[in-house]
C-alpha positions in Angstrom: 1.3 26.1 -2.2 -2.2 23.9 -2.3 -1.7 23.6 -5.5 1.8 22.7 -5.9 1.6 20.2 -2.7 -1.2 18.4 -5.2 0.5 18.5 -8.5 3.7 16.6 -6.3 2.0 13.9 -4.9 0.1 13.3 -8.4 3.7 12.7 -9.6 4.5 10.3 -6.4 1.6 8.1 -7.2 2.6 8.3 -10.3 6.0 6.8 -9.8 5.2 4.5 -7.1 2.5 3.1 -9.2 5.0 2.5 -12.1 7.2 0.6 -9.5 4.5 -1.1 -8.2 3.6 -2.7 -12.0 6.9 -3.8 -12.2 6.6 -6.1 -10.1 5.7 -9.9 -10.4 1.4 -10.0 -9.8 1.7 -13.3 -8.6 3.8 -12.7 -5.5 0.9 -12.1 -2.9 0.2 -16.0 -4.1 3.0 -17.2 -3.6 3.9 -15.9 -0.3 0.6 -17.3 0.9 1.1 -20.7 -0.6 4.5 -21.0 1.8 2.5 -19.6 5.1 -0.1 -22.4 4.3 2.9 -24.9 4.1 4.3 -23.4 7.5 1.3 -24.2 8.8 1.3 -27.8 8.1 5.0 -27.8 8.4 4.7 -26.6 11.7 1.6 -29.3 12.7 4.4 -32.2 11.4 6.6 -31.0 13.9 3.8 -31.2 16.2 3.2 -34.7 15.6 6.6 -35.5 15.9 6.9 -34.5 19.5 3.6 -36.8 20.0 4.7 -39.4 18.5 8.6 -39.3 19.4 7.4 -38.3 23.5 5.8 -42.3 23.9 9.1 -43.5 22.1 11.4 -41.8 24.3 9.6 -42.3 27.3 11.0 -45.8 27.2 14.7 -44.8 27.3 14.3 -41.5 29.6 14.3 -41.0 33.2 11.2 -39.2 33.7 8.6 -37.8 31.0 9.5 -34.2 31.3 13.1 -35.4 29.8 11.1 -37.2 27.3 9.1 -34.5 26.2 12.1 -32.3 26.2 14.2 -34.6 23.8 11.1 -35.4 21.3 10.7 -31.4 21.0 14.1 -30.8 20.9 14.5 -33.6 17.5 11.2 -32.0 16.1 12.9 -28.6 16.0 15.7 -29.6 14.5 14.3 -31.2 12.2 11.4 -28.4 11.2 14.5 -26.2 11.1 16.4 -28.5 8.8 13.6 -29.2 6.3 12.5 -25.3 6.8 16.3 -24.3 5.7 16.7 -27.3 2.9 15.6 -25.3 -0.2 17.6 -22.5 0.6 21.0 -25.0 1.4 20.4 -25.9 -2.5 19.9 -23.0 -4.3 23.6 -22.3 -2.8 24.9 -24.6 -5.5 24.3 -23.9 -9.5 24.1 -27.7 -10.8 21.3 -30.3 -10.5 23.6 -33.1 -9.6 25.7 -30.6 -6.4 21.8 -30.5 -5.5 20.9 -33.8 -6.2 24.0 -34.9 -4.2 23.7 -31.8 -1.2 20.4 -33.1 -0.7 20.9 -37.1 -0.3 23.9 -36.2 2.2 21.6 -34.1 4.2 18.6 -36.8 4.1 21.4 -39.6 4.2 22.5 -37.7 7.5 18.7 -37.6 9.2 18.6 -41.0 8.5 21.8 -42.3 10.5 20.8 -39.7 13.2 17.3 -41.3 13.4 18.8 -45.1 13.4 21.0 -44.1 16.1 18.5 -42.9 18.1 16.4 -45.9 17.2 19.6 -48.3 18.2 19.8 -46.6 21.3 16.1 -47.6 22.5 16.5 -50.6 21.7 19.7 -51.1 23.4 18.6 -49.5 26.2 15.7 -52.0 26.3 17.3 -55.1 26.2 19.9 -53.8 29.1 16.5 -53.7 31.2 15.6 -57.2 29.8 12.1 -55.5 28.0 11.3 -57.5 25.0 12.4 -56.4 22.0 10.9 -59.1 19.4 8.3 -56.8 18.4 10.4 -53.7 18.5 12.0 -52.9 15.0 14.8 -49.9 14.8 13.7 -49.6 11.7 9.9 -48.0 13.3 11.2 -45.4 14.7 12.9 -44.8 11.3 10.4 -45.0 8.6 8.0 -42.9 11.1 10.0 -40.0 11.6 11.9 -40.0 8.6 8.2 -40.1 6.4 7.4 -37.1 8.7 10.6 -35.5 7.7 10.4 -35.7 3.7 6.7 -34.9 3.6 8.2 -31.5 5.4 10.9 -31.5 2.9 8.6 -31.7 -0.1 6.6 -28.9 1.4 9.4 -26.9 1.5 11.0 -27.5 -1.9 7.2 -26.8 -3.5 6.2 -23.8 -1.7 9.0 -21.9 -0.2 10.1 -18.8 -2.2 13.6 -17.8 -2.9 15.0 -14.7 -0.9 14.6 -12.3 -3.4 10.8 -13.3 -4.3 10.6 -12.1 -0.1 12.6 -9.2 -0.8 9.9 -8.1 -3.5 6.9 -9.0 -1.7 8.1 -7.0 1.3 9.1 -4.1 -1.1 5.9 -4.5 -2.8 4.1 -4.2 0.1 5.7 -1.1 1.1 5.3 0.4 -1.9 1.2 -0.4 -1.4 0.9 0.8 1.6 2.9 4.0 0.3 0.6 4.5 -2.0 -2.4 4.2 -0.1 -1.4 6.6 2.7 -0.1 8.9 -0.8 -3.5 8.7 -2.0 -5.7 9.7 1.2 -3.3 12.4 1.6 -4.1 13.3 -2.4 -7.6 13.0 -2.2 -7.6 15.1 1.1 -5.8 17.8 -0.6 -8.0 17.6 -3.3 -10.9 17.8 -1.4 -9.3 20.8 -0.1 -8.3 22.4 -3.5 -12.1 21.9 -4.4 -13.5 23.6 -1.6 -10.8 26.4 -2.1 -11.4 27.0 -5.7 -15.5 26.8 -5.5 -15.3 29.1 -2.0 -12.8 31.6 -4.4 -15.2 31.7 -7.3 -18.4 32.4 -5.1 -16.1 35.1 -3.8 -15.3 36.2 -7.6 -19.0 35.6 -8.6 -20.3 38.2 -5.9 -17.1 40.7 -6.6 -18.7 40.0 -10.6 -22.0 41.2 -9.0 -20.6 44.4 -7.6 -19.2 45.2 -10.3 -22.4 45.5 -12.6 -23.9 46.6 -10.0 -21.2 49.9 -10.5 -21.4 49.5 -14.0 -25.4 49.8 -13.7 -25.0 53.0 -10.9 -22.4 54.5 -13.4 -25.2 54.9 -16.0 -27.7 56.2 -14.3 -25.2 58.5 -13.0 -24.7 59.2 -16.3 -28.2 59.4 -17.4 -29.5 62.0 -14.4 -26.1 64.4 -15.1 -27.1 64.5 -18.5 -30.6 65.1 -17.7 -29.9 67.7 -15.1 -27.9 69.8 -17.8 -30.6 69.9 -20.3 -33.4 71.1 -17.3 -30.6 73.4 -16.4 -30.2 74.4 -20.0 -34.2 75.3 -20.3 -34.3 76.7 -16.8 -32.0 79.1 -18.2 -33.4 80.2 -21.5 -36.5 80.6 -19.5 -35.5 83.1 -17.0 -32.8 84.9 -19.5 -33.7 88.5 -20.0 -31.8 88.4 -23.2 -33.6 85.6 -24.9 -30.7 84.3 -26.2 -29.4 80.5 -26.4 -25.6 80.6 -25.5 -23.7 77.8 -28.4 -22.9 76.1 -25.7 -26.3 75.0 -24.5 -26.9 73.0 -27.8 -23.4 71.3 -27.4 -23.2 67.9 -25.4 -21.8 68.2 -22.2 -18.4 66.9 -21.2 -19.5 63.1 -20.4 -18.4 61.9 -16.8 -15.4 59.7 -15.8 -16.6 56.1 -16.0 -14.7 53.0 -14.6 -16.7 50.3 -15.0 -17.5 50.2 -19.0 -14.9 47.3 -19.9 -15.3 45.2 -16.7 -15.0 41.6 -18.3 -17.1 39.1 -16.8 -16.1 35.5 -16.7 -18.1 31.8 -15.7 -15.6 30.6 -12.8 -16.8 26.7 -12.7 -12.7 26.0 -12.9 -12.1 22.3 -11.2 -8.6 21.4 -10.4 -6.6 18.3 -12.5 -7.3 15.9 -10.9 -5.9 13.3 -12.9 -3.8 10.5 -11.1 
């Protein structure tokens, strides 16, 4: 049952690493490559809300509701730019993507301007100069913070089906690594079985020229005992007379160890993988 529990899970590997090599080397790369672009994805959000909270402080009531409404645009937008590769690998030509894209950028921008319009609005209701104040600031900063996100994106982040095989990749790994513990424990154990069964065959090997050895002697001394029996009987014979039979060999005992075969028992199991 050892046995056949070690020959299966040699074919398992087996398999698993075949499936494993069929899959693209490079994908441990790449998946790291888009976490080190979340990262810095994530720290132009972050710098968003910083920059945004001073800008909406102006046209809020208090900062909590400032802080609130620069987070809340910095997540939308990390979402947007975080979702923008996979909104144009919807469409199959390079102008539906060319043209997907500027409508979604094209859309930021007027959402940005608006918001920009509005501060500014809102300041000159409250009579706060404005002749250093440009709507277009509040454009150009958040908007550069946006496409630098959107780059990242389109560079690094991998299509859904390079995630499916790096997840199925990985499962496969670890499959194989728990596999291969679990074959190199039975192993182990198929070792230790087969050397503790051949020191048992090695000793029953012992026994049995020990009997073989016992059987000869045996052998030796019955034959010996029948020739002193022989002359003890001529000698004390009144007749004087050697029966035939005395100069006949005597009917040789029953042996059962003569064609014992002894064998070198240093068997090792396959333990190719």
């Amino acid at each position: 049952m050892l046995t056949s529990k070690h020959e299966d899970l040699q074919e398992d590997l087996r398999v698993l690493k075949k499936k494993e090599r069929d899959f693209d080397s490079n994908l441990g790369h790449l998946i790291r490559n888009w976490r080190i672009a979340l990262f810095f994805l994530v720290l132009l959000s972050f710098s968003e809300v910083m920059i945004n909270y001073k800008i909406f402080l102006l046209i809020s009531s208090n900062s909590f509701g400032a802080l609130v409404s620069s987070a809340g645009l910095a997540i939308c937008f990390f979402i947007i730019a975080h979702i923008f590769p996979d909104v144009l690998r919807l469409f199959d030509t390079k102008l539906k993507k060319w043209l997907v894209g500027l409508g979604i950028i094209t859309f930021v921008s007027g959402l940005l301007y608006s918001f920009s319009a509005l501060r500014l609005s809102y300041n000159a209701n409250l009579g706060q100069g404005t002749e250093h104040t440009s709507e277009f600031n509040f454009l150009i900063i958040n908007l550069t913070l946006f496409l630098c996100g959107v780059l990242l994106t389109l560079m690094t982040k991998p299509t859904k089906q390079t995630f499916s095989d790096y997840y199925n990749h990985k499962k496969i790994g670890d499959q194989i690594k728990t596999l291969t513990k679990e074959f190199k424990d039975t192993e182990t154990r198929l070792t230790l079985l087969l050397k503790e069964k051949n020191d048992k065959l090695s000793q029953l090997d012992g026994i049995l020229l020990m009997a073989h050895s016992y059987e000869k002697v045996i052998s030796a001394e019955y034959l010996k005992a029948f020739a002193m029996w022989c002359n003890e009987n001529l000698i004390t014979r009144k007749d004087k007379v050697q029966p035939n039979a005395f100069s006949e060999t005597p009917t040789p005992l029953t042996t059962y160890f003569d064609n014992v075969e002894f064998q070198n028992y240093t068997d090792k199991p396959n333990t190719n993988s």
